[in-house]
BALOBA-1460 file (C-alpha; in Angstrom, 3 decimals):
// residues 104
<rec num="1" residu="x" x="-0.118" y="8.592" z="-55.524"/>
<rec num="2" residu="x" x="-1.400" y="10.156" z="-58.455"/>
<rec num="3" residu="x" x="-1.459" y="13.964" z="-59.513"/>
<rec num="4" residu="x" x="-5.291" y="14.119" z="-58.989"/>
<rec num="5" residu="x" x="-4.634" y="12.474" z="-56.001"/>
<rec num="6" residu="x" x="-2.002" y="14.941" z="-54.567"/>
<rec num="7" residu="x" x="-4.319" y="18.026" z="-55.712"/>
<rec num="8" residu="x" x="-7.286" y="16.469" z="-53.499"/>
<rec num="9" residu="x" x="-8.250" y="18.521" z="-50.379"/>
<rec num="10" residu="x" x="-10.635" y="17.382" z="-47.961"/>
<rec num="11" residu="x" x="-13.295" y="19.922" z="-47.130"/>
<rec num="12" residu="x" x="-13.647" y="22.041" z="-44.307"/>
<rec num="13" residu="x" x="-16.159" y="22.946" z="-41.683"/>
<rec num="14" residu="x" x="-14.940" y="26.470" z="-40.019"/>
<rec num="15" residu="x" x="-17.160" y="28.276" z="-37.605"/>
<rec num="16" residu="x" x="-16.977" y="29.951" z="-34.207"/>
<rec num="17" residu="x" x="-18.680" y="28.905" z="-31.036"/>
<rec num="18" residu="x" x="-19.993" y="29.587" z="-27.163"/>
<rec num="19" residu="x" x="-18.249" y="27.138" z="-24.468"/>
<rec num="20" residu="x" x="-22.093" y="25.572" z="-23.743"/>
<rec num="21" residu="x" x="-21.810" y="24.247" z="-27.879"/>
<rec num="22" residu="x" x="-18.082" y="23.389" z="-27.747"/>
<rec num="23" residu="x" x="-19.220" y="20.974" z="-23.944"/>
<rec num="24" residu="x" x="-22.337" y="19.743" z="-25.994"/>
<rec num="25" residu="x" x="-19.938" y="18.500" z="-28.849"/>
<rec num="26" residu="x" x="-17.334" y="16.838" z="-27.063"/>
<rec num="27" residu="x" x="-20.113" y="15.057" z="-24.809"/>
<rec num="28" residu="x" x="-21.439" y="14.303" z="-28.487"/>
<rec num="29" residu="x" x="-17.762" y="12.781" z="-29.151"/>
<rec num="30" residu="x" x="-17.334" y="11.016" z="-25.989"/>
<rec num="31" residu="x" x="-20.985" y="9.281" z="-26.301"/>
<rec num="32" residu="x" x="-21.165" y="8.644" z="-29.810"/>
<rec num="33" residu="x" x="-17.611" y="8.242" z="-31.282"/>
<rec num="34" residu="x" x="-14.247" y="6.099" z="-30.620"/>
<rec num="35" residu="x" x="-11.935" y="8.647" z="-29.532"/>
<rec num="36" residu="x" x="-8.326" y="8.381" z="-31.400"/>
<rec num="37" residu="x" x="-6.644" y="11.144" z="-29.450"/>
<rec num="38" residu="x" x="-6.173" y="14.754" z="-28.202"/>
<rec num="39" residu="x" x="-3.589" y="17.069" z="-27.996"/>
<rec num="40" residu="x" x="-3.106" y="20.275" z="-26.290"/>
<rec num="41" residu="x" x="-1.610" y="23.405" z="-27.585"/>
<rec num="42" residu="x" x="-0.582" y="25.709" z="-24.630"/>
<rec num="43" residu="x" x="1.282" y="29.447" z="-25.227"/>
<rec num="44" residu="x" x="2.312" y="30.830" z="-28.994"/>
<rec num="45" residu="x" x="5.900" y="29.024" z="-28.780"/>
<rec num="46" residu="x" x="4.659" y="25.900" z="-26.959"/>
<rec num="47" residu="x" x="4.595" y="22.647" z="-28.892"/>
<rec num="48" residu="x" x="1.341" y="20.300" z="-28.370"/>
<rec num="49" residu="x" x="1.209" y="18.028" z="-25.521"/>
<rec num="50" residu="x" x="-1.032" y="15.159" z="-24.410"/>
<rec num="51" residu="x" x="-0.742" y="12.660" z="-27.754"/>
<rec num="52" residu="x" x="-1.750" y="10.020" z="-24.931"/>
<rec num="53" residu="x" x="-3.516" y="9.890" z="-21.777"/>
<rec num="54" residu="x" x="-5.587" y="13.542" z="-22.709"/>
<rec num="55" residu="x" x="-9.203" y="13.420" z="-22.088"/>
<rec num="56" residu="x" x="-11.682" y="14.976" z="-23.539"/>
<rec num="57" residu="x" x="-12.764" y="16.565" z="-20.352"/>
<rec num="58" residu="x" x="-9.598" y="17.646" z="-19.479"/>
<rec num="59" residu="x" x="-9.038" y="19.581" z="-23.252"/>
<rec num="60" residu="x" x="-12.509" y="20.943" z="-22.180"/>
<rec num="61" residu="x" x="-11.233" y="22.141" z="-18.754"/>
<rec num="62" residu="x" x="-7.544" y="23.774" z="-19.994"/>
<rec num="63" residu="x" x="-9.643" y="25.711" z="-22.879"/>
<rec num="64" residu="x" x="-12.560" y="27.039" z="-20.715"/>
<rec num="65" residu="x" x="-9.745" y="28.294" z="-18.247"/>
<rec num="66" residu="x" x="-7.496" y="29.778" z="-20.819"/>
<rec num="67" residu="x" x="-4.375" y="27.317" z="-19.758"/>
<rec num="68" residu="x" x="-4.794" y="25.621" z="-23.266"/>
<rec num="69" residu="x" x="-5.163" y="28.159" z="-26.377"/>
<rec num="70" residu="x" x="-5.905" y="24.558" z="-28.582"/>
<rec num="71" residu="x" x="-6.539" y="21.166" z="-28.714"/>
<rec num="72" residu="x" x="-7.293" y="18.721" z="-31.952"/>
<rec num="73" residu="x" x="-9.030" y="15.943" z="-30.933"/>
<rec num="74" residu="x" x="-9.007" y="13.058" z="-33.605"/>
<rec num="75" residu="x" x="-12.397" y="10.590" z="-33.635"/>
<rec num="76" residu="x" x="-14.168" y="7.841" z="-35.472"/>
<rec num="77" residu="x" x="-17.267" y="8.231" z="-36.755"/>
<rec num="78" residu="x" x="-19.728" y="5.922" z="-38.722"/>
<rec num="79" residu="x" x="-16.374" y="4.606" z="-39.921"/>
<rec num="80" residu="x" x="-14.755" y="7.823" z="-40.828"/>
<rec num="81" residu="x" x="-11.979" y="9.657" z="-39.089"/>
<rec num="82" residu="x" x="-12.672" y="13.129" z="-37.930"/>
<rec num="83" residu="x" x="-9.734" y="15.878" z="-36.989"/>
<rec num="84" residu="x" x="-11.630" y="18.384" z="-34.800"/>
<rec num="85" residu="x" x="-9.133" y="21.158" z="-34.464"/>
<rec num="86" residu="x" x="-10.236" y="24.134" z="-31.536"/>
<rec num="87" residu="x" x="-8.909" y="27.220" z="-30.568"/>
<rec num="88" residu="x" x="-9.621" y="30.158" z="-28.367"/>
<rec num="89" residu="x" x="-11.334" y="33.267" z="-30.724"/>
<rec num="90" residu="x" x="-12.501" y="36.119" z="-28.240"/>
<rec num="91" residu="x" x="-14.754" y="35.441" z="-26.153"/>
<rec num="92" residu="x" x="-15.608" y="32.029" z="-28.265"/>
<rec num="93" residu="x" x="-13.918" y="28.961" z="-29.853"/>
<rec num="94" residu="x" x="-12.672" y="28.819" z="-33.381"/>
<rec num="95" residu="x" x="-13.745" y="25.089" z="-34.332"/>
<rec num="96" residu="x" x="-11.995" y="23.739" z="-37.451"/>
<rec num="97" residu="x" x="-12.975" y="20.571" z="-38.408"/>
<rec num="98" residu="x" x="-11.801" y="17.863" z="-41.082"/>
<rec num="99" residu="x" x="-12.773" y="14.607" z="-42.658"/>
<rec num="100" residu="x" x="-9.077" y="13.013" z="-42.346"/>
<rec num="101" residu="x" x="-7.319" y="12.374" z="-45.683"/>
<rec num="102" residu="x" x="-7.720" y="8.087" z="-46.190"/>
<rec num="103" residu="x" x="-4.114" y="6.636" z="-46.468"/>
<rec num="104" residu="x" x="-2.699" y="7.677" z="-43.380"/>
């Protein structure tokens, strides 16, 4: 890898949302995109869980209900990988997302 290479960061899309945007994008995921996979992130000292078998649905069902404080779900996309990266903010969702670094 080169130095310029190394120094490259992907750009990121940061905003907050309401739980009816964060159902409409993961229906958008689910209908439009090849899922990869999704993780969990449960309390502060809990290590993500669910690298297979985690649905979309279900990472929709542990945030809404507060048993998940995260979950990353990783996508395809008009041939680009996507790292979608959620977390509980208030009364909202912190959505973090990422075009995945190529290489990996």
């Amino acid at each position: 890898m080169s130095e310029d290479q190394a120094t490259e960061l992907p750009d990121v899309q940061d905003q907050v949302i309401d739980l009816a945007t964060l159902r409409r994008l993961f229906s958008d995921i689910e209908l439009a995109s090849e899922l990869v996979g999704v993780s969990l992130k449960g309390g502060a000292r809990e290590r993500t869980s669910g690298e297979s078998g985690t649905t979309l649905g279900e990472a929709l069902e542990a945030l809404a209900s507060g048993s998940a404080r995260g979950a990353q779900v990783r996508y395809l996309h008009q041939g680009r990988e996507w790292w979608d990266t959620v977390m509980r903010a208030g009364e909202g969702y912190r959505l973090v997302r990422i075009e995945a670094p190529s290489g990996l």
